[in-house]
N, C-alpha and C positions, 0 to 999 in steps of 0.2 A: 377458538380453534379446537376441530374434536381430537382425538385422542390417536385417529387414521388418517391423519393429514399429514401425514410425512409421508407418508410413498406417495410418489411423483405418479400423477394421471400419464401416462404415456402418449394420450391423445395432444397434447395442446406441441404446436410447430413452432418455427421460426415467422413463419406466415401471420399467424397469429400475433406475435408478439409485435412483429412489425407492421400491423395493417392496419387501417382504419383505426381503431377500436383502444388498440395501446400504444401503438408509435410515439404521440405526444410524450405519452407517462415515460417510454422507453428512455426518451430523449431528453427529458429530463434528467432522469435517474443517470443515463452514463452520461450528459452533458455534464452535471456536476461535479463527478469524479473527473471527469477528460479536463476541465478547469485545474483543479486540484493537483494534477499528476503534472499535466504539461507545464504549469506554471513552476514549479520546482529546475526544471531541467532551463525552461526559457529566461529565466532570470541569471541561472548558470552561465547560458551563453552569451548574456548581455554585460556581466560583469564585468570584464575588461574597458568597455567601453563607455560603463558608468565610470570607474573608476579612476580612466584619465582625462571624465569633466567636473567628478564633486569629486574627486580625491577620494581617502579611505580607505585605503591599500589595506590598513594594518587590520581591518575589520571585515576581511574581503570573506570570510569562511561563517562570519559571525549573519552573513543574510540567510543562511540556510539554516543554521541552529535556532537563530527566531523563530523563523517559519517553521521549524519543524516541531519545537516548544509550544507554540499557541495552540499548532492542532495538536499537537495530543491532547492540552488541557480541551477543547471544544470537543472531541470529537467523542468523549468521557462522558459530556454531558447532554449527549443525541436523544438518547432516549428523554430525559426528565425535560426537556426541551418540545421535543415531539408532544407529548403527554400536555405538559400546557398549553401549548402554542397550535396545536394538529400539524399535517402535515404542510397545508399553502403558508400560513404564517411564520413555520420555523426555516419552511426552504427561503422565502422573502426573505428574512431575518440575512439566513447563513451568505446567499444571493448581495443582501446589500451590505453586508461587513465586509464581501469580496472585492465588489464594485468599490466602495468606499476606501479599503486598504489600497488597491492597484492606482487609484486616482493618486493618495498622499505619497504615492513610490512616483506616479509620471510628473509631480512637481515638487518634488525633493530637489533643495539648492545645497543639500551635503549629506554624505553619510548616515548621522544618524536619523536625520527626517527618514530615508530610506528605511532604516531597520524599523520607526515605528509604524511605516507603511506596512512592511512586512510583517510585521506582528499582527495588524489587523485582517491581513491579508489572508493568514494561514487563521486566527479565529475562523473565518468565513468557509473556509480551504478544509479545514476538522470537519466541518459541523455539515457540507456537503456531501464529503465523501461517506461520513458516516451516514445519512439519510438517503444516501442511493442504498444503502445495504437494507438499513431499517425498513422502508419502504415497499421495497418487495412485496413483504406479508402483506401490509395492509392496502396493497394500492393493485394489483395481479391476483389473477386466480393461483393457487398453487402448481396445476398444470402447466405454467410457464416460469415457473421458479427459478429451476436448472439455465435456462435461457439465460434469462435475465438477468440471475449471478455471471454465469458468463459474460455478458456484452458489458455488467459493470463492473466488473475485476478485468476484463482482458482492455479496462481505459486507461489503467496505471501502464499495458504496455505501449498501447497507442499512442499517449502520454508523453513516454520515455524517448518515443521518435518524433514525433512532430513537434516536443517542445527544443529540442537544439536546432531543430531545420528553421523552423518561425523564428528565434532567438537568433540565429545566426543572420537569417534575411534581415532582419530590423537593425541589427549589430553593424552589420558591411556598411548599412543605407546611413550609418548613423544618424537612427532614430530612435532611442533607446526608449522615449518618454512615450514614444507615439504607440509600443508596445504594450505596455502598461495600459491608457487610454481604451486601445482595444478590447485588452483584457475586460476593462471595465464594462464596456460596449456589447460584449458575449453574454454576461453575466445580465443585464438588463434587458438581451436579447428572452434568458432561459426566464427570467420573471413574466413576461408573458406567456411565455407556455405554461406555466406555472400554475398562473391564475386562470389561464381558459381551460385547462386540463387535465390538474389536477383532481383530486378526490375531497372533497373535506373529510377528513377525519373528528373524528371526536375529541374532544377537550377536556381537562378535567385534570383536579389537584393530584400530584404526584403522592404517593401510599409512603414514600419514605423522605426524612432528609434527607438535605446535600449531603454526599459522603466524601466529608473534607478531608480524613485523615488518608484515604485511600489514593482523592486528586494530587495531594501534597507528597505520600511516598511515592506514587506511578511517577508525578512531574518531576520530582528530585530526581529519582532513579535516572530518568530519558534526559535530564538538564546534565548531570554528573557523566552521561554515556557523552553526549554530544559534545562538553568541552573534552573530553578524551582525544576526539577528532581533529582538534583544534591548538590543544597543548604540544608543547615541544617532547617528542618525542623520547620516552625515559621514562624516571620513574613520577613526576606527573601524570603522564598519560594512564599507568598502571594503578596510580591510587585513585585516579577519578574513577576507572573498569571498575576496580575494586569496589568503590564507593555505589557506584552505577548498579551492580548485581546484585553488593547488600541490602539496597530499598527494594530493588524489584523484588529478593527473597520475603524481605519484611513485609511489602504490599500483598503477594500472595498467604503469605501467615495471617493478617489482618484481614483478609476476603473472606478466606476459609471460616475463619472463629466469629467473624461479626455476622454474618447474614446479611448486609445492608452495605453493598458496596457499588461498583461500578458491575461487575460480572453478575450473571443472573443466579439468585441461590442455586439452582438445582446445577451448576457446576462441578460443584465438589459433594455432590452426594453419589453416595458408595453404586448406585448402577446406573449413573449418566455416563455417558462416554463423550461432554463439551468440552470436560479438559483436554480431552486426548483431541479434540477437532481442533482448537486453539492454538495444542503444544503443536500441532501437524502444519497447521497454516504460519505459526512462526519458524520452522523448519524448511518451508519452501519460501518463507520471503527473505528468510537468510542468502538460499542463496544469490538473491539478487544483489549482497553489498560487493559482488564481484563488480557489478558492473561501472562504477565510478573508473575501476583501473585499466580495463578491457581497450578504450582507445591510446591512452598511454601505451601498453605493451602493442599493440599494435604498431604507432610511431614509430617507434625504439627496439623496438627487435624486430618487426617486417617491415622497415621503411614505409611503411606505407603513408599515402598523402592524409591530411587531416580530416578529410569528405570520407574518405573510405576507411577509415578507425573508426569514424565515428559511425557510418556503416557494420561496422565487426561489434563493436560497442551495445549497436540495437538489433544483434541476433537472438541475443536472450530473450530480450523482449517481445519481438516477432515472433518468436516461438510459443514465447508462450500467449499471446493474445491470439494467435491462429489457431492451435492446438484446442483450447479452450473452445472456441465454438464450435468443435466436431465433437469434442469430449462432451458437450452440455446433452447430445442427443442419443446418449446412452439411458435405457431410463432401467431398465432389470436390475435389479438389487444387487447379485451376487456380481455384474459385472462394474458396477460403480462403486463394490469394493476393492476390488481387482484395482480396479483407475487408481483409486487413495492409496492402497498398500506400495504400487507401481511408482506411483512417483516421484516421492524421493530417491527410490532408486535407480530412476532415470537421469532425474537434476546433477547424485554424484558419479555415474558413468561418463557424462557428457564434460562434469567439470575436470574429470580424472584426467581423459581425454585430451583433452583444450591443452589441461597441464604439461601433459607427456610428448606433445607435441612442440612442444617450445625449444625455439632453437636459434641460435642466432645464422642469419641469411637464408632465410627460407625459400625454397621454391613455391612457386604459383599453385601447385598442388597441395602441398603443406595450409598455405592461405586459403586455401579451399577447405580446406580439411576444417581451421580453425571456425570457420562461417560454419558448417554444419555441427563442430562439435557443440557449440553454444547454443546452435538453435534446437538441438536435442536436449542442450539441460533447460534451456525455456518450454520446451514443449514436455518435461515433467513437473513442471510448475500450473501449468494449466490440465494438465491428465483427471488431476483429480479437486482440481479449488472451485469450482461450480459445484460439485457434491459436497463438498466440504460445507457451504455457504448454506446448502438449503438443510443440512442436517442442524447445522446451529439454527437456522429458521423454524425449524421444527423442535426445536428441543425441549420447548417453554410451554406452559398455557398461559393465557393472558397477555392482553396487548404490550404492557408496560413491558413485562421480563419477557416478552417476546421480541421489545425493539433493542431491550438492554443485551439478546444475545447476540444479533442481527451489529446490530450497530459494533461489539466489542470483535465481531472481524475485523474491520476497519482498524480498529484500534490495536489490537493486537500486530496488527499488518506494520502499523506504522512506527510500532516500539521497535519491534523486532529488525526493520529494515534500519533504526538507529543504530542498535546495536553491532548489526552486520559491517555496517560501514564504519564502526569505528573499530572491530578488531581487524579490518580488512587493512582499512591503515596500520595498525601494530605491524601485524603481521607481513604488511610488505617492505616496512621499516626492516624487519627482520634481517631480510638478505640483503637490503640493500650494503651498495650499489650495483651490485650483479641482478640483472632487470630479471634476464632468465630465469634465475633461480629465486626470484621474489614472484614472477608469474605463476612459477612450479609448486613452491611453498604455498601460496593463498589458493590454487585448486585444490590442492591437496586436501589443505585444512578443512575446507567448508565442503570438501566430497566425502571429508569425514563424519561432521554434523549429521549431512544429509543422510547416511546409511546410518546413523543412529536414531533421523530421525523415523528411522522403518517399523521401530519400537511403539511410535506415539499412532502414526499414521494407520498400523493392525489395530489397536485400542480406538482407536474413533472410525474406523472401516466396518466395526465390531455391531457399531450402533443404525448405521444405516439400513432404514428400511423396518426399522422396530422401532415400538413404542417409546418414547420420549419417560424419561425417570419422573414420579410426581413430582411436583412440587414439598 
């Protein structure tokens, strides 16, 4: 990659990416995230109705903390994976640990067989999501970069809606296993596109060890956030936060000083501006941990029925997966910093909003109100995460720390939406039982993040469209 491969060719469409020529690779690329994202939310909605045929009540929270532990360890090790394996053989790989985990979930005769499904599940679930990102570079002209990140970041929204609507369909029909199956069934579907069109990439020994001490604080970190989520609310929950922030501070001191981690060196040197991309995109996937609470407050303070919460629920995300493909077709430098610096300060006017609105017996207008105020903070969520994406894709020379900055979106993505969700819990603990004033609190808080994170978002808005830091 030369050195003038970050500013976006303004020529390459939507046409393009969609046509003949890359559809496949397209299809790919977000089928695997669209797995990834929707399986999280559809297994959510099937819970209930696992639960009252293998039992397991008490471990009913612990299927998502699985899943969400395996992928961050896979999702860590995209690049050095990509590198030996090229691209057809690591997406196979990620492809059949998915197919493989979904199958031991659709014939689980109890609980724990389920969670070691889901363990394998989310390996698969890491290692996809991350290789839609990695990918990019090596599989697309640059001229369709912006796209591309788009259609594969706006999957987690698409994701977030279609996995409780399918979950709920299969849930009613009780069919819980026959979901699963399917799952597996998609996933075998994407292995032949895979293989017919695909790119081989090149092969070849990774330039560094495993970086074990970096896997072991990152996964401690996200392990100690997740039982946060989980623990009885108190001072448990506050010593795991606690425990949770110190590894992730540690892990960062350990990246910086070693050279040889997960993050690509040229991170933390003195005029990249990847930290500030990184810190910006965990700033905007925070505020997604509102969204677990959104159909709850819905129920309970606008009555509303459970189809139409869960509706209110996927404004954020509609927002932002819409948003995202009109934001990708901005290509002038000065205005795609515009979009980055803009959009956390959209995400916290929209969540202020939503907050200040809260009321108990709402009229129809007010419930109106709430639908567009979330789909305003989702659509500052996509304003600026397709530039965001192709600046980390540019940031690096060489394929390896090219897939290692590519790939550490994703990852970043997925730490950070841990965390979101487990202060979003504290914090609604907070007020409870006063619903109102636990929906008003948790806007609040994370519309406070989000104008902090205006700080990170001008530092990585700083770099777009300039030359990438050496190595």
């Amino acid at each position: 990659m030369t050195q003038d491969q970050q500013v976006t060719d303004p020529t390459g469409t939507w046409r393009e990416l969609l046509g003949r020529q890359y559809a496949p690779i397209a299809a790919v690329l977000a089928g695997g995230v669209l797995l990834e994202a929707s399986n999280v939310y559809l297994t959510t909605s099937l819970l209930p109705t696992i639960v009252g045929e293998i039992g397991g009540a008490e471990f009913y929270a612990w299927t998502m903390t699985v899943f969400l532990l395996a992928s961050v360890v896979s999702s860590m090790l995209v690049s050095r994976i990509l590198t030996q394996q090229g691209a057809v053989r690591a997406y196979l790989l990620a492809l059949g640990l998915f197919a493989l985990g979904s199958l031991l979930c659709a014939g689980s005769p109890w609980m724990s067989a389920l969670l070691a499904g889901r363990a394998v599940q989310g390996l698969g679930g890491g290692l996809l999501a991350g290789l839609g990102y990695a990918l990019i570079q090596r599989a697309l002209p640059e001229r369709l970069w912006a796209r591309a990140a788009a259609l594969v970041s706006a999957m987690w929204g698409v994701g977030n809606i279609v996995g409780p609507v399918v979950g709920g369909v299969f849930g009613q029909l009780d069919a819980w296993r026959a979901a699963f199956v399917v799952l597996a069934v998609v996933a075998v579907v994407i292995c032949v596109l895979v293989v017919r069109s695909m790119p081989r990439t090149s092969r070849g020994r990774p330039t560094e060890p495993v970086p074990w001490a970096s896997l072991l604080l990152l996964t401690g970190g996200v392990a100690a956030v997740s039982v946060a989520s989980v623990v009885p609310t108190g001072l448990a929950t506050a010593v795991a936060l606690l425990v949770g922030v110190g590894l992730g501070a540690r892990f960062i001191r350990h990246e910086r000083r070693s050279g040889r981690g997960i993050l690509p060196k040229v991170t933390f040197a003195r005029a990249s501006s990847l930290r500030w991309v990184y810190l910006t995109v965990a700033v905007l996937a925070f505020g997604i941990g509102t969204e677990a609470f959104i159909p709850l407050f819905g129920q309970e303070i606008g009555a509303l029925s459970p189809f139409v919460a869960g509706l209110l629920g996927a404004a954020l995300s509609l927002g932002w997966s819409v948003t995202q493909m009109f934001a990708a077709n901005v290509t002038g430098d000065r205005a795609r910093r515009r979009l980055i610096v803009a959009g956390p300060l959209v995400v916290a006017a929209g969540l202020t909003a939503y907050g200040l609105l809260q009321q108990d017996g709402p009229s129809g207008t007010v419930i109106a109100a709430w639908f567009l105020t979330l789909f305003a903070a989702g659509a500052g969520i996509g304003l600026g995460f397709p530039h965001l994406t192709v600046a980390a894709l540019g940031s690096t020379d060489g394929e390896e720390e090219g897939a290692k900055a590519a790939a550490a979106v994703n990852t970043v993505f997925i730490i950070a939406s841990a965390f979101s969700a487990a202060l979003a819990g504290v914090v609604v603990n907070v007020a409870a039982p006063d619903l109102v004033r636990s929906a008003q609190l948790l806007m609040l808080v994370f519309a406070g993040i989000s104008v902090l994170g205006v700080i990170a978002a001008g530092r990585a808005a700083s770099g777009v469209g300039r030359r990438a830091a050496a190595n």
